[in-house]
N, C-alpha and C positions, 0 to 999 in steps of 0.2 A: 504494500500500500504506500509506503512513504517512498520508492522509487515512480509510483504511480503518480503524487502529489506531486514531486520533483519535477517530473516530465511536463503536467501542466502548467507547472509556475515560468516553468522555461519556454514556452508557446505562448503566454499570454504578456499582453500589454497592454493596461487599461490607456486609454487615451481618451480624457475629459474635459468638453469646451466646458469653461466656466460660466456660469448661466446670464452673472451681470455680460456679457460679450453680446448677448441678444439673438444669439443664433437661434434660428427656426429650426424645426425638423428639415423643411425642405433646401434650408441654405447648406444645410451639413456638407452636399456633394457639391457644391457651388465655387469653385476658381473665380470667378467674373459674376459679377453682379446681372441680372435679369432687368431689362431697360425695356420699357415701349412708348415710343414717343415723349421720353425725355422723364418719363417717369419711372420710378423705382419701383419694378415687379416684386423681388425677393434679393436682400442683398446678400451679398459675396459671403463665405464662412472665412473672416480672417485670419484663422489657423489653419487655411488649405495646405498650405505647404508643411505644417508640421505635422498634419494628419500625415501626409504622400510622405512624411520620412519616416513616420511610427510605422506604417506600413511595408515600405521597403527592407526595414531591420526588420520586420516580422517574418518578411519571406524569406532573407538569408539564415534565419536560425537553424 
């Protein structure tokens, strides 16, 4: 079991926008903000790029 626990701690990594930031559910996967006619649809997650690196170190483990 405690080889079992090991293995999972070593595959996971939480990655937590913090709530004051205002991200929506749907900005989560959002690089570029959503614009139509000069208006703000849903804007940008400003941690996109720290997601895309939590990510990348997930896939090389």
């Amino acid at each position: 079991m405690d080889r079992l626990l090991r293995s999972f701690q070593d595959r996971f990594i939480l990655f937590r926008i913090p709530e004051d930031l205002g991200v929506r559910h749907a900005s989560v996967i959002l690089r570029e903000p959503i614009m139509n006619g000069g208006k703000l649809l849903e804007a940008a997650n400003p941690l996109f790029a720290d997601m895309m690196q939590a990510i990348a170190h997930f896939e090389i483990m």
